[in-house]
C-alpha positions in Angstrom: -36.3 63.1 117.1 -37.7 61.8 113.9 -41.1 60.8 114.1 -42.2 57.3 112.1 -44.6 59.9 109.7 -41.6 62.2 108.9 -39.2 59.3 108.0 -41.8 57.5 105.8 -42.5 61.1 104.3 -39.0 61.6 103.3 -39.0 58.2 102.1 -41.5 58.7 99.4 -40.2 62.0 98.4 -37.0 60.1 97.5 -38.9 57.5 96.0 -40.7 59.9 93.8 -36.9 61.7 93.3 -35.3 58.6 92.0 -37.5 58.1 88.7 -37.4 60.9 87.0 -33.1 61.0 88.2 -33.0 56.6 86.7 -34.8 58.2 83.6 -32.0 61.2 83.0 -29.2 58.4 83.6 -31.3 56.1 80.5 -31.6 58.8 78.3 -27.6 60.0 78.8 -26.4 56.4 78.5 -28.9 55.6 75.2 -27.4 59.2 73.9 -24.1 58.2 74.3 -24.3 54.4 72.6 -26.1 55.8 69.7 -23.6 58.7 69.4 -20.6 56.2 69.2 -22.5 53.4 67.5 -23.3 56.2 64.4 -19.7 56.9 64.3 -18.8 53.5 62.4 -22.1 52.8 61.4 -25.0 54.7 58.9 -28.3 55.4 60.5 -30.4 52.9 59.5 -33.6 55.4 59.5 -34.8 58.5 61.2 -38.1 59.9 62.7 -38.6 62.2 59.7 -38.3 59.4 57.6 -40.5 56.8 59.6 -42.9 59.7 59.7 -42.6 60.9 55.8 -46.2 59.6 54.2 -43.9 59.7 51.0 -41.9 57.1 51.5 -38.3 56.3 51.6 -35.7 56.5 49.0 -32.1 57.0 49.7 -29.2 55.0 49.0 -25.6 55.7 51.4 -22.5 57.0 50.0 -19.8 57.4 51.8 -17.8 60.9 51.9 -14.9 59.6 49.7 -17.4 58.4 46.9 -19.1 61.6 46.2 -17.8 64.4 44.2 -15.7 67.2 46.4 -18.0 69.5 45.1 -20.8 68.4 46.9 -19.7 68.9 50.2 -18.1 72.5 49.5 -21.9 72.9 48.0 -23.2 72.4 51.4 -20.5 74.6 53.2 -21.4 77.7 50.6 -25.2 77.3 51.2 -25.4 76.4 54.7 -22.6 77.0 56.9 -19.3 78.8 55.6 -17.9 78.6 59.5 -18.2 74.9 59.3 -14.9 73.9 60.1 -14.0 77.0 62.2 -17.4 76.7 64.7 -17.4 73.8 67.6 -21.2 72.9 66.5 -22.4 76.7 67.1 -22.5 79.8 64.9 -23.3 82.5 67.5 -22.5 85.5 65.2 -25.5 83.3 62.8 -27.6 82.6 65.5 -27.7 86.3 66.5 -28.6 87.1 63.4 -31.2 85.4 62.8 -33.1 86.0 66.1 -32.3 89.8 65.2 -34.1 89.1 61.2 -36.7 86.6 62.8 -37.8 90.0 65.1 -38.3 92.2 62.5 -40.7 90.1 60.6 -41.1 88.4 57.8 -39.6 85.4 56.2 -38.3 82.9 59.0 -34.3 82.7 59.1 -32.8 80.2 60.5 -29.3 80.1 62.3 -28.3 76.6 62.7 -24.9 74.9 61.4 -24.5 71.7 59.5 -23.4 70.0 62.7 -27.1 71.0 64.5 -29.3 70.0 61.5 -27.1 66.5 61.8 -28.4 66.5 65.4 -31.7 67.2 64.8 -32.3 64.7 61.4 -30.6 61.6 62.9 -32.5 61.7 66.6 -34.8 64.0 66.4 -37.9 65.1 64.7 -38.4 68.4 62.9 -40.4 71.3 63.7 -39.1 74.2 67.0 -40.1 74.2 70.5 -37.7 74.7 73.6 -37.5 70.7 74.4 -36.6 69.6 70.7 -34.1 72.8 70.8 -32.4 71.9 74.0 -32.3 68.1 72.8 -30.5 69.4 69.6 -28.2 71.5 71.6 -27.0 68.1 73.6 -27.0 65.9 70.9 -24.8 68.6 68.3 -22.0 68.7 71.4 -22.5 65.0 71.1 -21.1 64.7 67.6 -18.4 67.3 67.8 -17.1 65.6 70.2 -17.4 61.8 69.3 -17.5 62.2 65.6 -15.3 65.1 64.3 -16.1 67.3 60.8 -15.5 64.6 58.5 -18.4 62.5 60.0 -20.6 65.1 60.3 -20.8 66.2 57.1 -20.6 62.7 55.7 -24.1 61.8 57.9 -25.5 65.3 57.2 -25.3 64.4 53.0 -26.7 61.2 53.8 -29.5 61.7 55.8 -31.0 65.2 54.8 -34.1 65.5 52.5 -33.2 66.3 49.5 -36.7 66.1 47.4 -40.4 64.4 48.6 -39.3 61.2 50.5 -35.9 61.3 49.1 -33.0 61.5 51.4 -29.3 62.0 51.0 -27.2 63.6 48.2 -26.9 59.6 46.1 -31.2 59.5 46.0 -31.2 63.3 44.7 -28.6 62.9 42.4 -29.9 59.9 40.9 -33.5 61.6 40.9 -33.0 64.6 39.2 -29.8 64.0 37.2 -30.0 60.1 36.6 -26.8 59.4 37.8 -24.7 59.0 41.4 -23.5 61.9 43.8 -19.7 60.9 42.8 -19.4 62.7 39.1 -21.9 65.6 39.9 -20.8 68.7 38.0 -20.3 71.8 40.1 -23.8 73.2 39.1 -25.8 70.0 39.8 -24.1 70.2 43.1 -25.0 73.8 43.9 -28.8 72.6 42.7 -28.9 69.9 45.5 -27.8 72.1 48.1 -30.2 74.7 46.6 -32.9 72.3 47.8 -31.8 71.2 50.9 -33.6 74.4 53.2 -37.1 73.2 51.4 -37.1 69.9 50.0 -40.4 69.8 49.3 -40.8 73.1 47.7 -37.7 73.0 45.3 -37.0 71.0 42.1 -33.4 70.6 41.5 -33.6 70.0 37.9 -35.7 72.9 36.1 -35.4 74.6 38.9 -37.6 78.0 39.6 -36.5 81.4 39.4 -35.9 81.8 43.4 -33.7 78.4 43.3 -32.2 79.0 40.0 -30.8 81.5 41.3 -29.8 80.9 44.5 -28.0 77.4 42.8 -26.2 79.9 40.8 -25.2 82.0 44.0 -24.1 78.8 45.6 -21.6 77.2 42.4 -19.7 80.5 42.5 -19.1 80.0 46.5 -17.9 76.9 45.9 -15.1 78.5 44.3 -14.6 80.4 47.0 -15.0 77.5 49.6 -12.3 75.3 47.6 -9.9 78.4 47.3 -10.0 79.3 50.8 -9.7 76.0 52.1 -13.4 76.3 53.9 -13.4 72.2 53.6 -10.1 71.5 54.9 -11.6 69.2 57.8 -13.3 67.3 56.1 -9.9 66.6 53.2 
């Protein structure tokens, strides 16, 4: 039989067991409201920018507004299986742990869809927690938002200079005018930037960026011929 120490002893072990089980249930519910709630509406701000001692610039522009180019930009520089993957490039993922174990400069092997995770509820920087968080939140958005939505917060929300965010800020920083009549080059230039936002220029670019903007306007060729952005037409 039980004794009155054993029964009270369970009872605080279950006590202790349901905090930490009402805290999982908070965070799933809170992940799934903001997940739907950012489906219809633009994030109003982010971690990086709240934390960004630069400031905030950035201007929304929805996905119809801006010039095709720019999205087909983004697929050429960051993620040519964009529309193929379900939020996960394993073949780029591979990779890059592969290059990232040989030394030398960092690679990274995340898709559009996880850098939209990570820039609308998350904060920058690695670390097993923040990857695992991304890794929910990305399954999150394939699921609730589809392609077309990704990529339309992704442009929005992702630095594109110091304390400038989205492709509408950049444009109208470095080419004086709106994301909607980019040329094909000025497009390739923003997504140029987008992997070091603080370390690029878009207009007079360096030699590194110059060059990879160069790299990226003849794949956009490539991404409009081979229909690379037909989820997001």
């Amino acid at each position: 039989m039980m004794t009155v120490k054993a029964r009270r002893s369970g009872s605080r072990w279950r006590g202790l067991l349901r905090w930490p089980l009402r805290i999982l249930a908070a965070f799933v519910l809170l992940s799934f409201f903001l997940v739907l709630l950012y489906r219809f509406v633009p994030p109003p701000v982010t971690i990086t920018m709240l934390l960004d001692p630069n400031g905030i610039t950035k201007e929304w522009m929805g996905i119809d507004e801006m010039d095709p180019d720019m999205p087909r930009a983004a697929i050429a520089a960051e993620d040519g299986k964009f529309c193929t993957h379900h939020g996960f490039d394993v073949d780029a993922i591979a990779k890059a742990a592969i290059h990232n174990a040989s030394g030398g400069r960092i690679r990274g092997g995340s898709t559009i869809s996880q850098q939209t995770a990570k820039n609308v509820f998350l904060w920058q920087g690695g670390g097993f927690v923040r990857k695992g968080l991304e890794a929910w939140f990305t399954m999150l958005i394939e699921a609730g938002w589809g392609k077309r939505r990704i990529m339309e917060v992704y442009l929005n929300v992702a630095e594109t200079g110091i304390g400038t965010y989205g492709v509408q800020a950049g444009a109208i920083r470095y080419f004086h005018h709106g994301a909607g009549r980019l040329t094909r080059t000025e497009a390739a230039r923003i997504a140029a930037v987008l992997p070091l936002p603080k370390k690029r220029a878009a207009i007079a670019p360096g030699g590194f960026t110059r060059r990879y903007g160069n790299t990226i306007a003849a794949r956009i060729g490539v991404v409009q011929r081979d229909r690379l952005d037909g989820c997001i037409n």
